[in-house]
N, C-alpha and C positions, 0 to 999 in steps of 0.2 A: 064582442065589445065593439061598441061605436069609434068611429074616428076621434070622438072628443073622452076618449074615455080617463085624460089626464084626472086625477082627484083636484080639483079646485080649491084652493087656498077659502079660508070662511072669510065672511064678507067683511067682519069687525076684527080688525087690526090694528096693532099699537103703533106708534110711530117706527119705533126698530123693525118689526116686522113687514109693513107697509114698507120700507127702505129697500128689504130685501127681496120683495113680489114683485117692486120695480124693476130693479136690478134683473131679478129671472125672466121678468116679461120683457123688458129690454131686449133678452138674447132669443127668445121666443119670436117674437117680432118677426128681428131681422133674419133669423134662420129659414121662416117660412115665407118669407118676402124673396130673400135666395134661391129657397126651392122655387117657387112658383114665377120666378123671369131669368132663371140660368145668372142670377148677378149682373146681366145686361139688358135686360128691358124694363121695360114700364108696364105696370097689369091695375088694375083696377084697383080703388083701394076696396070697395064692396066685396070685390076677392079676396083680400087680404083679412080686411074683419072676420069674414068666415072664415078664416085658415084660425084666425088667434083666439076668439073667443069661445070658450071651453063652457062645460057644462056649469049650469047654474051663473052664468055669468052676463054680462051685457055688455055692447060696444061701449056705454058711458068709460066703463070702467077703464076704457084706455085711451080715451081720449087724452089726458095728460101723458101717459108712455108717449104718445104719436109725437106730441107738441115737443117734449123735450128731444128727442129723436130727430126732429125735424130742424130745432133751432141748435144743436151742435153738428149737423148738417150731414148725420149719419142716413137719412134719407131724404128725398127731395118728392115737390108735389106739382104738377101741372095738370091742367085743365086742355082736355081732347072733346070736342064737338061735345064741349059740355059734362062732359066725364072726367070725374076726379082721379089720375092717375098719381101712382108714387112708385118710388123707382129708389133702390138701392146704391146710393155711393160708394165711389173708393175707401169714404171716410168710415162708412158703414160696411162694408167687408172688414176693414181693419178691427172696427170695432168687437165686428162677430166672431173673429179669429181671437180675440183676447179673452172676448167673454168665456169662448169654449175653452180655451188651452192653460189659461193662467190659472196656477195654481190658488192663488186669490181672487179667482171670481167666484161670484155667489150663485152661480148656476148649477140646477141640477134639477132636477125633473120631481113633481112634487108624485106623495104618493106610491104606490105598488106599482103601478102600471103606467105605459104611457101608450100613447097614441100611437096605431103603427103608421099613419103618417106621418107623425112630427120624427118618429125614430126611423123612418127610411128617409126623411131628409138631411137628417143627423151623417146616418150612414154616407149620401152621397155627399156631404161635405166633406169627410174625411175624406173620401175616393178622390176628390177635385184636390183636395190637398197633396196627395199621395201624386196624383197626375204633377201638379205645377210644381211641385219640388225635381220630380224628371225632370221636366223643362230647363227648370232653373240650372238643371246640372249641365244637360247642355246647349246651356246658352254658353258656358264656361267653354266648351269645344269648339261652337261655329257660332256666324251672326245669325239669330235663327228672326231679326227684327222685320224690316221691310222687306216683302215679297216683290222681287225684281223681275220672274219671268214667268212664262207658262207653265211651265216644268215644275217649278217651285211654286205655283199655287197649285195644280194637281195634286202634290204630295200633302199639303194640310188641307187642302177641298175634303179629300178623302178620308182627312184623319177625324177634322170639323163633323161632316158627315158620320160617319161609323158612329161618333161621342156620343154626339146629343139624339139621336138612333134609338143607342142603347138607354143613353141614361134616363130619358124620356119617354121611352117604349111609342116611338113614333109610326112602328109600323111601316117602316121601309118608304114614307112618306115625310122628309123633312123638310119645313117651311126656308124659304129661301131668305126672306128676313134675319131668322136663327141663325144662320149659317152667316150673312151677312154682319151681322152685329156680333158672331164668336171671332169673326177673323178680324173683324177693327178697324181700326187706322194700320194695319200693316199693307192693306194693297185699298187704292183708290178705288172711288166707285165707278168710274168707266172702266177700269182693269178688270173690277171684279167681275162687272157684266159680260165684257169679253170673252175671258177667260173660261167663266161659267159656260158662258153658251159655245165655246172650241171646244168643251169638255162634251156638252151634247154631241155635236160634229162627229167625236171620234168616239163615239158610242160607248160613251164611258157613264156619260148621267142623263136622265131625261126630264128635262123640263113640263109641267105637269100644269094647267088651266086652273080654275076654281077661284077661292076666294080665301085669306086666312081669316080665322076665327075671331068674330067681332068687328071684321069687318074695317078693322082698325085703320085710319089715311097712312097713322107712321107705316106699319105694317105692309101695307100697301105698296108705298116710296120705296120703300126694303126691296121689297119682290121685285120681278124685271119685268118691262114692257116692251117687247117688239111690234118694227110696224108687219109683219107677218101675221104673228099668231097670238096678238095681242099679251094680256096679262098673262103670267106663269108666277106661281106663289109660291109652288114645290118641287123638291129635287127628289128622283129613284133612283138610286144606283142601278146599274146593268152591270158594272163588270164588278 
């Protein structure tokens, strides 16, 4: 079976049922817009249309999903060197979290079969859930918010790292951007640069040259520049 091998809804629909294709395409959307920027970047929308549109179907057709998506501000759209980027909000996490969990959403996968990528990102949503309810627990025990020292970025460097590793199958190669934009507003970005590179020092990660994918300026900003050894995009664990 193909990636798209969901069964597709027929093309002539009544109003009720047209209601409810939105409603499913809605949480389709945003689930694969999820998987493909970790819920914190921005990726193409060109990317995104091929994650959503399923066999026998056309980008037309969701054009209107986008628009309403976009004007209750569950995703947001900016333009990169010309490139139509969209990027998943808070408002649109929340959303996606409702859509899946609530007993009255209209969500459900059409058809026998689904896609085994739309159902491995299904999977890592649940996983991320399973993860940030940890968290949440202990946050209840310590401040686990701003990262104040070395010490204390080591310990989630490494945890950022291992995650998006795994759940990305990066190949022992994670983009420093990633890692930048999983840890947030909890440690500044001269800290993080620091930090990161004391972490090379004491031969814990190795800062790695090249380019990230596409080239991207934001991408870019992300990664670090020394006047040494110039651009570094990528982190490799050593120890």
């Amino acid at each position: 079976m193909s990636e798209k091998d969901e069964i597709p809804v027929p093309q002539t629909l009544t109003p009720e049922e047209q209601a409810v294709w939105d409603a499913k395409a809605k949480v389709r959307v945003l689930l694969n817009l999820w998987d493909l920027s970790g819920g914190k970047m921005k990726v193409k929308k060109g990317e995104l249309t091929k994650r959503i549109v399923r066999t026998n179907e056309t980008s037309q057709r969701y054009v209107e999903v986008l628009g309403e998506l976009q004007a209750t501000g569950a995703i947001e759209y900016s333009l990169i060197n010309r490139v139509t980027m969209v990027e998943l909000s808070a408002k649109g996490k929340e959303v996606l979290a409702q859509g899946l969990k609530s007993k009255d959403s209209l969500f459900e996968f059409d058809g026998s079969q689904i896609g085994t990528r739309l159902g491995n990102s299904l999977l890592k949503w649940i996983r991320h859930q399973d993860s940030a309810a940890s968290v949440a627990v202990e946050k209840g025990k310590a401040d686990v918010g701003t990262i104040a020292s070395y010490d204390d970025f080591k310990v989630v460097a490494l945890d950022v790292y291992d995650s998006l590793n795994r759940d990305y199958n990066l190949d022992d190669l994670v983009p420093i951007y990633r890692m930048r934009r999983a840890i947030g507003e909890r440690v500044g970005r001269s800290e993080f640069n620091e930090w990161l590179l004391e972490m090379q020092a004491n031969d814990i990660f190795q800062l790695i040259g090249g380019s990230v994918e596409d080239s991207a300026p934001d991408k870019i900003e992300d990664s670090i520049t020394t006047k040494v050894n110039g651009l570094r995009c990528y982190v490799k664990r050593l120890t």
